[in-house]
N, C-alpha and C positions, 0 to 999 in steps of 0.2 A: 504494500500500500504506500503510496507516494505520500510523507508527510512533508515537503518543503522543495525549493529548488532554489539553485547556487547563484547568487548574485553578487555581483561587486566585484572587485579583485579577488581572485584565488592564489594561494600559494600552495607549494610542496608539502608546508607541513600544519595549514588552517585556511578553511575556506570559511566566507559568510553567505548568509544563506533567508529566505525568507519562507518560513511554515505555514499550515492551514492551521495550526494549534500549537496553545503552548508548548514546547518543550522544554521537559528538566533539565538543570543542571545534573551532570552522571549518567543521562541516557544515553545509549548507543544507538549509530543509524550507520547505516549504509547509504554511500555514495555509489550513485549508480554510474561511473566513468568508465571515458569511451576508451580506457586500456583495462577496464576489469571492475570489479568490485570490491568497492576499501571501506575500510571498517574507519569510522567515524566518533568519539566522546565529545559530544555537548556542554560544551566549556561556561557557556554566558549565554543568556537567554535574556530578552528583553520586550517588554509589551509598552506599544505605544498608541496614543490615539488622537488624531489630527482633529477630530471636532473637544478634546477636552484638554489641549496645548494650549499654554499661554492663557489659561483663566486667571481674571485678575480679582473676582469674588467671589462668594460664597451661590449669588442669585447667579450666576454667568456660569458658574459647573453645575449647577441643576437643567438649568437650559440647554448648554450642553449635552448633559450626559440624555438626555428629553431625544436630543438628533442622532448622538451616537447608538442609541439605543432600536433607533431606525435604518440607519444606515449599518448592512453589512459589511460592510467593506470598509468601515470606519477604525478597526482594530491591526495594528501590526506588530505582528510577531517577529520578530529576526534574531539569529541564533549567531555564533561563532561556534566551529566546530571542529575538532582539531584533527588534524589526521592522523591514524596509528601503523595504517598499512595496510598492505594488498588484505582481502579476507581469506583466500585459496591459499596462502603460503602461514599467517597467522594461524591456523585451521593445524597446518603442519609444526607450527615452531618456529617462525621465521620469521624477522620482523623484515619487512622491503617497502619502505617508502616508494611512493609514482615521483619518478623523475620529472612528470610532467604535470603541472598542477589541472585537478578539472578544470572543466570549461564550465562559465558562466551559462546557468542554463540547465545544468546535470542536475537529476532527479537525485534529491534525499527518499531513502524508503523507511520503512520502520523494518528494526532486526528486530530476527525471529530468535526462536531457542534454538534453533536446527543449526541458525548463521553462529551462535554464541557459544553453545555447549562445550565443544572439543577444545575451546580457547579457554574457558573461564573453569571448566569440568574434566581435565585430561586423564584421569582416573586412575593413574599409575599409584602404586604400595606410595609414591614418596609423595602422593598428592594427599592432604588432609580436604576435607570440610569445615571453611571456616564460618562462613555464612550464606545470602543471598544478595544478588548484585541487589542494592538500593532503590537505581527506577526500574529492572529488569527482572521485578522481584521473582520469576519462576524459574530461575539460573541461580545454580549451585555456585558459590564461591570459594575454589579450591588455595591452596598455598601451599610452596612446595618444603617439606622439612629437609631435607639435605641442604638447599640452600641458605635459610638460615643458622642453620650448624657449622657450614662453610664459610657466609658471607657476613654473619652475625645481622641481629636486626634491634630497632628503635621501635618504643612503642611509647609516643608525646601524646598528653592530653591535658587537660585541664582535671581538678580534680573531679570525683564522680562520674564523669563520661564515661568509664568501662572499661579503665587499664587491666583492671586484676581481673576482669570478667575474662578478655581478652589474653589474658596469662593462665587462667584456672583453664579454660577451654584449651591452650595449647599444650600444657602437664595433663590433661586430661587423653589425649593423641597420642603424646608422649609415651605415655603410661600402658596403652595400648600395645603401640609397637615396642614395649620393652624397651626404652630409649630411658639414657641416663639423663637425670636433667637434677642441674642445685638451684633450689631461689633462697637467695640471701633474702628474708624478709625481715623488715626494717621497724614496720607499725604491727607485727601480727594477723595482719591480715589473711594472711592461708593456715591459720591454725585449725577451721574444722574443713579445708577443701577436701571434696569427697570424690578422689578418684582410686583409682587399684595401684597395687604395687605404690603404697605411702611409706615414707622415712621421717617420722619428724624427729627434729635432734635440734636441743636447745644447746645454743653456738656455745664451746668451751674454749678459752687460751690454757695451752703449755706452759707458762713463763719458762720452762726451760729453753723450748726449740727457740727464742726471738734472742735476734740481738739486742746488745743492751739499751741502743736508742728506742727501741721499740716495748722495752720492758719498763722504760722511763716514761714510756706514752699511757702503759696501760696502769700504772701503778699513779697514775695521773703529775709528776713533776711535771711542771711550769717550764714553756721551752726555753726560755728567756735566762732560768737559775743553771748558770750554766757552772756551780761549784756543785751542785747537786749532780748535776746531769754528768760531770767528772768523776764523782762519788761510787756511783751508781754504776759507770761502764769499766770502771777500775776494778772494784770490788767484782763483777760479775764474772768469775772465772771461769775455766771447764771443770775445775774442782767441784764449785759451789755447781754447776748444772748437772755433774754427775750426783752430786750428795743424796745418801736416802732422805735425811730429811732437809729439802731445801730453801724451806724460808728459813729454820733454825743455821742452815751454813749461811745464806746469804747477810742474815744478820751480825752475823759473828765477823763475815769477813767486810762488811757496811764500818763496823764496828772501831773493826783493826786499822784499817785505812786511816778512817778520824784520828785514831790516836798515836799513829806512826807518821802522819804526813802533817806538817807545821801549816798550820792557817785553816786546816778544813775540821775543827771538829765540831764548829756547829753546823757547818752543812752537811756533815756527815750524822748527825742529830735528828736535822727535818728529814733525811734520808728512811733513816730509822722511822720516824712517828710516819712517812709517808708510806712504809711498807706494813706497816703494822695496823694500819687503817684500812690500805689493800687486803690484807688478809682477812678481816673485819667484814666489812662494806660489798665484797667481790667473792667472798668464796663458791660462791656456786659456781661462778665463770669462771676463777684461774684457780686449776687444778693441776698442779705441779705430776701427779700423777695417774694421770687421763691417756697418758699415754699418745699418738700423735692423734691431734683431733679429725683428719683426712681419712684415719682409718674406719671411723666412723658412718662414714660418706656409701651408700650401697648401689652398688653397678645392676641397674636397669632397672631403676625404680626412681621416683618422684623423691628427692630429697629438699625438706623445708627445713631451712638452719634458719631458728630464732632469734636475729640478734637484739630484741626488740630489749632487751634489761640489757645488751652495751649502753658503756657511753657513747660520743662520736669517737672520740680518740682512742676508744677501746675497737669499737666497731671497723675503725679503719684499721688496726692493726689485724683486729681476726681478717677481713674478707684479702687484707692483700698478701697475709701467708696463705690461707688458701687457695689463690687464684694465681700465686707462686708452686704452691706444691704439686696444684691439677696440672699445670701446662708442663713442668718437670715433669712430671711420672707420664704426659701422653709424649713429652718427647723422647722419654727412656723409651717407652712401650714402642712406639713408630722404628724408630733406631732397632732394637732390639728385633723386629720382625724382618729387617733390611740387616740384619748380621754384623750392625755397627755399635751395640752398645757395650763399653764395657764395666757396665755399673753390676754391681753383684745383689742389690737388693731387687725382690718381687714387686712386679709394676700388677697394682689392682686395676687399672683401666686400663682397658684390653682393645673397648672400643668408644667412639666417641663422647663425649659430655659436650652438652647446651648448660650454660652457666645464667643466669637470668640475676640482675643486679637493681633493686627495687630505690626509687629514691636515688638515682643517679647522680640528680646535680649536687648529693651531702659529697660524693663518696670520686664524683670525678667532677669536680669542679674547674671552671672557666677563669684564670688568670690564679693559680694557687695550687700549691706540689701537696701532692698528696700519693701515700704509698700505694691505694687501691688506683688511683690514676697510671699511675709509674707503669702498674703489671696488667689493668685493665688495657690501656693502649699496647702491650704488648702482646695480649693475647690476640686483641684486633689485628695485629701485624702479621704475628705468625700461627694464627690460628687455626687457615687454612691446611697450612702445611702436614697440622698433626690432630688435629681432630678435634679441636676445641671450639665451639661456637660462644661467641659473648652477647646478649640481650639488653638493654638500656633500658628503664623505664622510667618516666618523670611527667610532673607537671609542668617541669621549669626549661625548657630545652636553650630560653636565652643563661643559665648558670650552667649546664656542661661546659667541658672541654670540646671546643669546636673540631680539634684534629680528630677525639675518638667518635664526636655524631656523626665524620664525613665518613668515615671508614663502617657503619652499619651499611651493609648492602639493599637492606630492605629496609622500608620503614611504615609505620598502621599510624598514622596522626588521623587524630579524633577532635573534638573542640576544641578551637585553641582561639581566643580573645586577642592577648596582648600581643601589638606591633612587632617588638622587640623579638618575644617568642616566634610569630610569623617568618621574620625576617633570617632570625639563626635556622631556622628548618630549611626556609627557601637557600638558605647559603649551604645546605647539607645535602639538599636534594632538588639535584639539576634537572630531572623528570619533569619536576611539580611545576606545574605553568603559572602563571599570577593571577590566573582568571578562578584556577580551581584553589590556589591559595587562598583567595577573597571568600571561598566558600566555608573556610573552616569557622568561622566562629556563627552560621546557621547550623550545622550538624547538631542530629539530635543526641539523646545517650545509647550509645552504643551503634552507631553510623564512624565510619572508618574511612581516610582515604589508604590505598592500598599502594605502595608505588616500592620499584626495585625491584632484586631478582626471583623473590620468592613468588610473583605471579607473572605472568606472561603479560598481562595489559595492564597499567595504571588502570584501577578501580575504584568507586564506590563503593561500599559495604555496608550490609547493618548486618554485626556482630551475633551468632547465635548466642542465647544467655546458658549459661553454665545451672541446672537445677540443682536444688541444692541450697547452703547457704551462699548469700550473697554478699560475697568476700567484699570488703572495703564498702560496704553500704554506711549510711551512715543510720546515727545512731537514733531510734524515739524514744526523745526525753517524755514528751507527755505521757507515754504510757507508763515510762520508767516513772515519773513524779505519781500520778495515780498509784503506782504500785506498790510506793513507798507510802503513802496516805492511806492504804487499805492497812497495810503492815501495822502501824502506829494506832492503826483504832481497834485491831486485834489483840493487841500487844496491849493497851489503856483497859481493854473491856477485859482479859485477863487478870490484870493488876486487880483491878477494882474487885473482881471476884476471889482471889487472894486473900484480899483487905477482909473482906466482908466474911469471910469463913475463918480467919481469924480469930476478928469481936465474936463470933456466935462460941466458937470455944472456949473464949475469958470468959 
């Protein structure tokens, strides 16, 4: 069915065009050109109407709208439509622009499921179900898991628009195919996600395995006390890391330092009350005898690490020895099957990990070092090589590290408002046009644009929901305050009953 025909200038890669009906932003059409048939996204859409232009009152657009309302041919529709490529080679895999722009005049048609299916639905073991295209709604929207294991991906939103929906649903896939996956959760948000093959593990530090700046971080010294922070990396020997009991060695040799070395014994003091506070305050987390906390970690299953009782400085210690120890054991393990490794310890991942990092902009921030930065970009480097995929997740995409958002191959951006945020996306992802940029802050919750390698065609999406609890919902106080007022009059009418069988006993 012919819904428009192409007027104006046409180019290679956007024609404009005028419809017999609105069209959505995110629908798909077929350009019917005189070298084949190309698949078309409806970029900008726009309604205008010549009798209600230029009113200058309130009485002069009643009147109008009086003529327009008569006149058919009063309404104009004109679209901007981007071009994606031939649809017979897309159909295949293929992306091949027309060298030669339609002509003015070429018939837009409405695509069908038949036109869209093998592009949007390729059905392959590595294709998931992520949802339904947006204005296409009776087309499966697949995405492909190797390449985000390969190419790592971003998933920007605003808060509540469907990040964790959008994470539960893909540990859920995961989970399926026996695919290793870690999310560092941050707020506890996956604590009751209900899929198969679950790991929850609430995050533990070694204080053994860190170096001593990093046992400085989590034991909380000031970065700035830098006679503490001497104190503390003196003292931290292989002695005291071997010791059976190693807060009692570490203190002894905290201890010894202060009164062997001339100038340091009170900062060898606060040293002391700072570790002793740690052991205090932190025991659950640093457990000197935990053993290594990676080993923890279970291959091909959903593992959710708690960091939600770190602090930051604690939280950025754990996630960047972990996301040092995963990329080490999958470069031993790679090596090791290529007859090049000669490390002698047993590599537990055998085969890939998807690492999912919640709260991105705490943990890889924009103009500021940071360790989970340091090894997060490193795993985006070399991740391909050995099997590790990295995942971004945030509301704040203008506070990431711009070099690790450009290096997400794929990316799900969902509502996004602020300019700022806008602009850092569009600088990450050179796909994203300006037209469907402007679109992001109408999306509803759980609508997705879909861009990179993980689909075949820049997308629209609205997200399937995850059943189940709805991870990161927020929270109803009014029920909660009602439920707290029912409590208290039970609790009063108890009392008072108490009271009253009391006096009948005196």
């Amino acid at each position: 069915m012919t819904v428009g025909i192409v007027t104006g200038e046409s180019k290679s890669t956007d024609v404009s065009a005028q419809s017999s009906r609105p069209l959505s932003v995110g629908e798909y059409v077929i350009i019917d050109s005189q070298n084949g048939k190309i698949l078309g996204l409806v970029e900008k859409s726009i309604i205008s109407s010549e009798a209600l232009t230029d009113v200058r009152n309130f009485d002069e657009a009643i009147e109008s709208k009086e003529v327009a309302d008569l006149n058919s041919r009063d309404k104009n529709y004109k679209v901007k439509i981007g071009i994606l490529g031939f649809l017979d080679k897309l159909q295949k895999g293929q992306v091949v622009l027309p060298a030669v722009p339609p002509l003015p005049g070429t018939s837009i048609l409405e695509a069908t499921e038949r036109d869209l299916g093998t592009i949007f639905s390729p059905g392959g073991k590595e294709w998931i179900r992520i949802g339904t295209l947006l204005r296409n709604t009776g087309i499966e929207a697949q995405i492909n898991v190797n390449k985000i294991v390969s190419r790592h991906l971003g998933i920007l939103a605003m808060t509540g628009m469907g990040k964790s929906n959008l994470v539960s649903l893909i540990a859920k896939h995961l989970s399926l195919l026996s695919g290793t996956l870690v999310i560092f959760d941050y707020h506890n948000d996956y604590e009751n996600l209900d899929v198969s093959k679950i790991n929850y593990m609430t995050t533990k530090i070694n204080p053994r395995l860190l170096p001593g700046d990093k046992l400085a971080e989590v034991i909380e010294l000031r970065e700035n006390a830098d006679k503490q922070q001497r104190v503390l990396r003196e003292s931290f020997t292989d002695s005291v890391k071997q010791a059976k009991d190693f807060w009692t060695a570490l203190e002894e040799s905290v201890s010894a330092y202060g009164h062997s070395t001339k100038g340091y014994a009170d900062s060898a003091s606060r040293v002391l009350d700072k570790i002793d506070d740690a052991k205090h305050r932190f025991s659950d987390i640093l457990d000197p005898d935990c053993g290594d906390p990676v080993d923890l970690i279970k291959e091909g299953r959903v593992n959710v690490l708690n960091v939600a009782e770190l602090s930051e400085r604690q939280a950025n210690a754990a996630l960047s020895y972990y996301l040092q120890e995963l990329l080490q054991q999958r470069k031993e393990s790679v090596w090791e099957r290529k007859g090049k490794d000669s490390h002698k310890r047993a590599h537990r991942f055998l085969a890939p990990i998807f690492v999912i990092i919640e709260e991105a902009h705490v943990f890889v921030p924009k103009g500021e070092h940071t360790d989970t930065k340091y090894w997060a970009s490193k795993v985006a480097r070399e991740g391909r090589k050995f099997g590790i995929g990295l995942g971004i997740v945030s509301q704040r995409p203008r506070n990431i590290d711009p070099n690790v958002l450009s290096q997400m191959g794929s990316l799900a951006i969902m509502k996004i408002v602020q300019d700022d945020d806008q602009q850092q996306i569009a600088s990450a992802a050179e796909s994203l046009s300006k037209d469907l940029l402007y679109q992001l802050p109408s999306l509803n919750i759980g609508d997705a644009i879909l861009i990179g390698q993980w689909v075949n065609l820049p997308s629209l999406v609205h997200v399937d929901e995850v059943k189940g609890k709805k991870t990161g919902s927020d929270l109803d106080a009014v029920s909660e305050w009602s439920q707290t007022d029912k409590f208290k009059e039970i609790a009063k009418e108890s009392t008072q009953g108490l009271i009253q069988k009391d006096l009948l006993l005196d």
